[in-house]
C-alpha positions in Angstrom: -54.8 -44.8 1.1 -56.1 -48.4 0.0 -59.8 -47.9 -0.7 -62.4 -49.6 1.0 -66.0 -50.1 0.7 -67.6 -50.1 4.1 -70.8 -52.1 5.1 -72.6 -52.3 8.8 -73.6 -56.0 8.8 -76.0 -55.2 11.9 -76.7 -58.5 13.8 -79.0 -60.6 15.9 -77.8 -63.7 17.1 -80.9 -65.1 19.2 -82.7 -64.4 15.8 -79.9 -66.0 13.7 -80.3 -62.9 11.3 -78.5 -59.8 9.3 -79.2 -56.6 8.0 -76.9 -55.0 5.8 -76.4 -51.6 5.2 -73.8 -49.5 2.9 -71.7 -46.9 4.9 -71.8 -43.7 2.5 -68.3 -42.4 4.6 -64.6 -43.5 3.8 -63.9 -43.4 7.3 -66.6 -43.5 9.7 -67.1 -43.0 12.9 -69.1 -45.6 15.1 -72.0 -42.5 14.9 -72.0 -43.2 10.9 -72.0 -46.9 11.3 -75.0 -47.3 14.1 -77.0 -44.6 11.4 -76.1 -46.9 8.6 -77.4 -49.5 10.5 -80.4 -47.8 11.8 -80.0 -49.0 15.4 -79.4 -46.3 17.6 -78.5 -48.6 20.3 -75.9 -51.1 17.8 -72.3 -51.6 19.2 -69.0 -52.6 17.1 -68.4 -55.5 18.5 -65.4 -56.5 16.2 -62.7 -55.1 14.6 -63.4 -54.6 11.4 -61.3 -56.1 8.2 -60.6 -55.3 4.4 -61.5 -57.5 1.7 -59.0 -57.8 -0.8 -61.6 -55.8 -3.2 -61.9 -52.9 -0.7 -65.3 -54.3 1.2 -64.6 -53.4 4.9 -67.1 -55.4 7.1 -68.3 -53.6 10.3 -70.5 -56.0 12.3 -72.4 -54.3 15.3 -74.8 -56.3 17.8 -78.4 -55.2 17.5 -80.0 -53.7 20.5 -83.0 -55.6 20.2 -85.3 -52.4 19.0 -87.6 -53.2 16.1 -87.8 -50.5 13.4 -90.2 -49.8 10.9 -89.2 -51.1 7.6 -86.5 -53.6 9.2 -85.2 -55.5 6.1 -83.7 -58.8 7.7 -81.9 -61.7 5.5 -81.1 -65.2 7.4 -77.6 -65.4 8.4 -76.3 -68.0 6.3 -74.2 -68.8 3.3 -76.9 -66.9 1.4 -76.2 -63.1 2.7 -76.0 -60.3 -0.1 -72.3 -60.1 0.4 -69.2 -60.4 -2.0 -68.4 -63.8 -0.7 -65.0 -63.0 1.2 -67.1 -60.8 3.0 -69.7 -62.9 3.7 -67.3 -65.0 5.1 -65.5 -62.8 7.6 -69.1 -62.1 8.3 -69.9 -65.5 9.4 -66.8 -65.7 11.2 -67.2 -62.8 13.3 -70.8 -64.4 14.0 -68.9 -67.5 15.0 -66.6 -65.8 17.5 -69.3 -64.1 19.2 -71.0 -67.3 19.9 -67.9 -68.8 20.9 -65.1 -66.2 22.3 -63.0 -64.2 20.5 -59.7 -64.8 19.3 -56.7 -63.9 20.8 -55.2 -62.2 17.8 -54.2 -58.5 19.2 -57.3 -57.0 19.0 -57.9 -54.5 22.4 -60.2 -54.5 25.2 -63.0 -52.7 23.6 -63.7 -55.3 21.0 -64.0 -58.2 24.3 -67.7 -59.0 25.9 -68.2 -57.5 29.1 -65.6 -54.8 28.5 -68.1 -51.5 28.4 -69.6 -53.2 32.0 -65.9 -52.6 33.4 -66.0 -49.1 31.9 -69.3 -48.3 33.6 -68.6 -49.0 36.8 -65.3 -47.5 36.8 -67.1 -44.6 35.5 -69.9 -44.6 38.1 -67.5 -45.1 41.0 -64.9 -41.8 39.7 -68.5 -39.8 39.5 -69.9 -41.0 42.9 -66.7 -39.9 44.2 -67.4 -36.4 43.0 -71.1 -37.1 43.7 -72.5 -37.2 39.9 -74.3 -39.9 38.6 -74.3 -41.3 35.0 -77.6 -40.8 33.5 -77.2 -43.6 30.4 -75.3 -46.6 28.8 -73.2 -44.3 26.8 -72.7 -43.4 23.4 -69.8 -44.3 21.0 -68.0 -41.6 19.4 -65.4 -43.0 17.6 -63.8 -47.0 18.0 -60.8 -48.8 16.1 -57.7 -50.3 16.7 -56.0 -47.3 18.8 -58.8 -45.9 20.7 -62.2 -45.8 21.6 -64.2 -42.8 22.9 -67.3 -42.4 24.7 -69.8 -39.6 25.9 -72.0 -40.3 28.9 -74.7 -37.8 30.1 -74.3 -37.0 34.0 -76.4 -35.1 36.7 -74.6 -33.4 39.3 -76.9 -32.9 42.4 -76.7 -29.0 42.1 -79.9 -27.4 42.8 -83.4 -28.4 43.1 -83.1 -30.4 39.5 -79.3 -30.9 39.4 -77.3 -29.8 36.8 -77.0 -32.2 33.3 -73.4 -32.2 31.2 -71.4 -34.7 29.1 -68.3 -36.0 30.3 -66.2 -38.3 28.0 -64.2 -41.4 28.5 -61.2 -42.5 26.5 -59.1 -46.2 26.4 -56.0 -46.2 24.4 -54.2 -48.8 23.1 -50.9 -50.2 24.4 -48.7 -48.9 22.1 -50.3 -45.1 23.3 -51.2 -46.3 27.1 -49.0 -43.1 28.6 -51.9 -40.6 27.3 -53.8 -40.5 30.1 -50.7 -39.3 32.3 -49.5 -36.9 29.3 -52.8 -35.3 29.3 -52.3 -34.3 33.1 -48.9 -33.4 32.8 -49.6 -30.8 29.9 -52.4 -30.0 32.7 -50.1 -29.5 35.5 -48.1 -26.6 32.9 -51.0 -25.0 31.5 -54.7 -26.1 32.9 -56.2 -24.4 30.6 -54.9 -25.2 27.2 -56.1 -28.9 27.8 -59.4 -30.5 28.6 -60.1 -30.7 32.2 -59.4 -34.4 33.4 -62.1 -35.9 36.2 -60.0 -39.1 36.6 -57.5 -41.8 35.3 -56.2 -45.3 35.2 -52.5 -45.3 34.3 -52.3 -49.0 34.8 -55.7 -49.3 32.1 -54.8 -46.2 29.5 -58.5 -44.6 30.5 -59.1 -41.2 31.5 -62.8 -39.5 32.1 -62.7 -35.7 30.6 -65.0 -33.1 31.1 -66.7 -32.7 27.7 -65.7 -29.2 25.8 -67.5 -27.6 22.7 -65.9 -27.4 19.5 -65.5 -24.1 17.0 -67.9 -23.7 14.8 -65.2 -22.5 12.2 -62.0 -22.2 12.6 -61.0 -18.3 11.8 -57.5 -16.8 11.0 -58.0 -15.4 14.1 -58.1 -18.3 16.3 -55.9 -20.1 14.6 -53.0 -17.3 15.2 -53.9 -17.5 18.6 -53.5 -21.3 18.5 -50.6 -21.1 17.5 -48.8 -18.5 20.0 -50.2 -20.4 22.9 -48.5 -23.6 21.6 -45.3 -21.3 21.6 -46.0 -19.9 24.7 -46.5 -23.4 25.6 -43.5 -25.2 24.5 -41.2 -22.5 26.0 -42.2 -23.4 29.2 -41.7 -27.0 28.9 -38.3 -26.3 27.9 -37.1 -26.6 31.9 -38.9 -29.3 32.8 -37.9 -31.8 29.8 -36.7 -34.7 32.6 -40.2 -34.8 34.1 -41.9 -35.1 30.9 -39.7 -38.2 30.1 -40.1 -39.6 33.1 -43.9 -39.2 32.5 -43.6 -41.5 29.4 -42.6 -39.3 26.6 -40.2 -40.2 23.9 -37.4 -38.9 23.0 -37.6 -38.0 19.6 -34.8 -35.3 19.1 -32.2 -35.7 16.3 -30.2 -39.4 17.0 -33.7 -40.7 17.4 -35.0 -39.0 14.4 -32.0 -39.9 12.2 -31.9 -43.5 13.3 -35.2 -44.4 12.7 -35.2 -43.1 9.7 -32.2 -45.1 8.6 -34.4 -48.4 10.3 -37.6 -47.8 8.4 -35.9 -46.8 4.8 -34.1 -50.5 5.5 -36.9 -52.4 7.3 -40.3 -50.2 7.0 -43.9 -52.1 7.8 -44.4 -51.3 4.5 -41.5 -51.6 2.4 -42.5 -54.8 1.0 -45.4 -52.8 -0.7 -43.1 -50.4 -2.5 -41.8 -51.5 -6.2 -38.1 -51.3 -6.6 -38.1 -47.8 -7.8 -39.3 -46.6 -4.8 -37.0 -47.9 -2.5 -34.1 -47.2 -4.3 -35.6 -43.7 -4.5 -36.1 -43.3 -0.5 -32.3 -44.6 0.1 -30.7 -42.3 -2.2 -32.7 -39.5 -0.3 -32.2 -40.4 3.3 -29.4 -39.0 3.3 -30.6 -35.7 1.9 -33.8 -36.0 4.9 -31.4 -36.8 8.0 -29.0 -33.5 6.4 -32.0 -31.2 7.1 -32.8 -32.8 10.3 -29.6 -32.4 11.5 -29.6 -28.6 10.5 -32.7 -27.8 11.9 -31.6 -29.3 15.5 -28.1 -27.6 15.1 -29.9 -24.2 15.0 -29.5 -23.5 18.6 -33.4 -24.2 19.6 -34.3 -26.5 22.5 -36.1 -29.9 22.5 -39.5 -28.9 24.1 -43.1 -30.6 24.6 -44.4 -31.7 20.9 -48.3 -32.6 20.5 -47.2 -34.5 17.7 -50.2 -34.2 15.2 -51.3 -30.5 16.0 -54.3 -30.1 13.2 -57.6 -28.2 13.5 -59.1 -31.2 14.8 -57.3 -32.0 17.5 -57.7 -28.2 19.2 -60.7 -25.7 19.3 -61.1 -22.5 21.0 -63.1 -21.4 23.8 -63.7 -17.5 25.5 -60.6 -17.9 27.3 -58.2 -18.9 24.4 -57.2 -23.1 22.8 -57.9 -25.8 24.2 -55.5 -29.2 22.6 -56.7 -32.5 23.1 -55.6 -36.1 21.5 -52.1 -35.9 22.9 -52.0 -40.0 22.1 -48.1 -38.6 20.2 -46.9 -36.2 22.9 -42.9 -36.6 22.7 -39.9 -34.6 23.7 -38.8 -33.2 20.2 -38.1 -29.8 18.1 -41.1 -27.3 18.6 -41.3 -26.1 15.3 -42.2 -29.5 13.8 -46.2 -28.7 16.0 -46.2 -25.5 14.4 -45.6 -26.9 10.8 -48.1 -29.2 10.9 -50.6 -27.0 12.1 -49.9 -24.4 9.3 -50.3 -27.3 6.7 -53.8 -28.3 8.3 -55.0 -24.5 8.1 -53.7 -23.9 4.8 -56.0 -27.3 3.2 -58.7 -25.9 5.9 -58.8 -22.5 5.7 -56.2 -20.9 3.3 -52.3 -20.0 2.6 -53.0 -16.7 4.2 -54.2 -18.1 7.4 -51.5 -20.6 7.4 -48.8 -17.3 7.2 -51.2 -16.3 10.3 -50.0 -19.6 11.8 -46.8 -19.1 11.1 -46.1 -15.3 12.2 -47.8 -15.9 15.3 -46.1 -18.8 16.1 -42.1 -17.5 15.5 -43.1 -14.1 17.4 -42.1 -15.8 21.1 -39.6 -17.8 19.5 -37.7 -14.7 18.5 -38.2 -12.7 21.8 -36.5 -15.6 23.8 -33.9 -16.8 21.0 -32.9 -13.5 19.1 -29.3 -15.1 17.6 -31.3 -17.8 15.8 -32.0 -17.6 12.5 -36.2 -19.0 13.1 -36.8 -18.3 9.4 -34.2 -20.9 8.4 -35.8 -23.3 11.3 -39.2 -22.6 9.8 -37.9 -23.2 6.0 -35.9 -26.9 7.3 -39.3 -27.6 8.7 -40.7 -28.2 5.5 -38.5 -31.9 5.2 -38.1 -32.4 9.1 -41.5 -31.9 9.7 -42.8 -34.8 6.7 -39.9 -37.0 8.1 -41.0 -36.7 11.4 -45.0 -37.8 10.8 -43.6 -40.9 8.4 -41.8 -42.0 11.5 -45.1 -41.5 13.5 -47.1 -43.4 11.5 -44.2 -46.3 11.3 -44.8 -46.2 15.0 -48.9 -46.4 14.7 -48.2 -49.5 12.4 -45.8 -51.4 15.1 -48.9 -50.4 17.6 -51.4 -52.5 16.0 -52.1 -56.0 15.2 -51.1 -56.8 11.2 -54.3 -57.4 10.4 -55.5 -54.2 11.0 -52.7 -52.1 9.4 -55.0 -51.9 6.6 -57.1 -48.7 8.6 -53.8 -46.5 7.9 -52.0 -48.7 4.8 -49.8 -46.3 2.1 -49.5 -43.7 4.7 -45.5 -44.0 4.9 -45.3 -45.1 1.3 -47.3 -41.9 0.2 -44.8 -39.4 2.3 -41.7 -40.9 1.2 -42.3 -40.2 -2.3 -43.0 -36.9 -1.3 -40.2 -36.6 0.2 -38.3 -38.2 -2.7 -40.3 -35.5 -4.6 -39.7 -32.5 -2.4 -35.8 -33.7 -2.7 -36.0 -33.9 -6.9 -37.6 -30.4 -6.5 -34.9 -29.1 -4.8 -32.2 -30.4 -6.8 -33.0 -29.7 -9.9 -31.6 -26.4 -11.8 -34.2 -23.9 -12.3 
């Protein structure tokens, strides 16, 4: 990952000032940015863009909320910024005087948007007769996604009953989540946060809000991941539905072609020296040879979450609950449950990850006894890596070039471990 420096440039425009703040957190959230800021009430209002020396500018609107302690500076050529900073500062400050650019950047990031949000939001809760109780509060915002919790009061009882409900937009690139979401809903309710409404047309959806874990345990992790079997295997009958609800198809050809396109043309193959990219050719065939294997095994193509880690699942009373299914596809199943061991074994341990794994091949081998799952498990190891590089390609091609920097080195960084994992492999012990 490129490193960056972020700073919340917090602004007022009627007082033609700035307050600058350091952002202590690699990769904030738009929680960490408003703290930094010291403005509960500050909004991102647009996207924000690496310096060449790794000072990442996040400029939020000030609520108009005095502070004790407030340190302003004028809003000139004289703020305490590097000075390509300061620049992109003073551009930002420009556009939002003016109106902003039409270079790519989403909805979210346009004046007046969050007006439209509301009072799509208060009309799907009227219908249901709840009414939003505040402005709402950013969780997280960038190039992809923004997502927002509003309080609401349902009109149960004497005082009604208070809860959180959340909102999510998606970018283009990702706009079939919202009808994903209710497919994987239509299979198996519970395993996915309950919707309240959607917009096809707009990407947004309104979900209940859900608690988290407080720790993930081996326990629940196991169980995770024999629900996501359980899961799968009874997607595997309705696989034409779930492409004509906007899933790719990301099954062998698919795999192995794109693999061939982004070894030749990669976003980022400009970026690599020479070594590497000689490197990545001679081993692509290698990669597509273990993809091929893996899908000649004799295993369906099933429902894939595509980037099943502990944060993008918890666990209620009742068993998992998966959410973020931005990179549902139609792929092999075993890839999910690979990438979920590796995000236990960095959380939790290798021991839990073997949990993972156990639990997770135990339905597998009920319904397909004449496979041979360990040898599926062991291929996952490359189709797995393979299969996230190509995912990330796809994030890249989903966002505007000049904010590829949020995610930069990402497919760089996993072809060399697959060149790596390939070396490993080849040489005599």
């Amino acid at each position: 990952m490129l490193s960056r420096r972020h700073v919340a440039a917090l602004v007022d425009l009627a007082g033609d000032r700035v307050r600058i703040a350091p952002v202590d957190v690699d990769w904030p959230s738009h929680r960490d940015l408003v703290a930094a800021a010291g403005d509960p009430g500050a909004v991102l209002v647009a996207p924000p863009l690496r310096e060449d020396d790794g000072t990442v500018v996040d400029v939020l609107r000030w609520s108009g909320v005095e502070t004790a302690g407030d340190r302003w500076q004028r809003l000139d050529d004289e703020v305490d910024l590097p000075a390509p900073a300061r620049r992109t500062l003073l551009d930002r400050v420009a556009e939002l005087r003016g109106s902003a650019p039409d270079d790519g950047r989403q909805q979210w990031f346009m004046p007046g948007w969050f007006d439209g949000v509301r009072a799509w939001v208060d009309r799907e809760l009227a219908a249901r007769g709840d009414v939003r109780l505040d402005d709402g509060e950013i969780g997280q915002m960038w190039s992809l996604s923004v997502v927002v919790r509003f309080g609401v009061r349902s009109p149960d009882g004497a005082d009604g009953v208070v809860r959180d409900v959340w909102f999510k937009a998606t970018c283009t690139g990702f706009a079939a989540e919202p009808v994903l979401t209710a497919w994987v809903a239509g299979l198996a309710a519970s395993r996915v946060p309950t919707i309240l409404a959607l917009d096809a047309d707009r990407a947004w959806m309104l979900l209940e809000a859900f608690s988290e874990d407080a720790e993930p345990s081996a326990d629940s992790v196991g169980t995770l991941a024999a629900e996501l079997a359980r899961l799968q295997l009874a997607s595997r009958h309705r696989i034409d539905a779930l492409l004509a609800a906007g899933a790719p198809e990301r099954g062998e050809e698919a795999t192995v072609v794109g693999l061939r396109e982004l070894i030749r043309s990669g976003v980022e193959r400009d970026t690599m020296t020479e070594a590497q990219r000689v490197a990545a050719a001679d081993a692509e065939p290698w990669m597509a040879a273990k993809v091929a294997e893996l899908h000649g095994l004799g295993l369906p193509l099933t429902l894939v979450h595509g980037d099943l880690h502990l944060g993008n699942a918890t666990h209620h009373s009742d068993g998992p609950v998966i959410f973020d299914w931005t990179d549902a596809c139609v792929a092999h199943p075993y890839l999910d449950a690979r990438h979920l061991a590796r995000s236990v074994a960095q959380q939790l341990d290798a021991d839990a990850a073997e949990t993972v794994r156990e639990a997770y091949l135990e339905p597998w081998r009920e319904a397909y006894p004449a496979v041979d799952h360990d040898r599926a498990w062991e291929l996952t190891d490359t189709a797995e890596r393979v299969f996230t590089l190509l995912s990330y390609e796809d994030i890249y091609r989903a966002q505007p070039e000049w904010a590829r920097w949020e995610l930069a080195t990402v497919t760089v960084d996993l072809l060399d471990k697959l060149v790596d994992q390939r070396e490993r492999e080849l040489t005599p012990r």
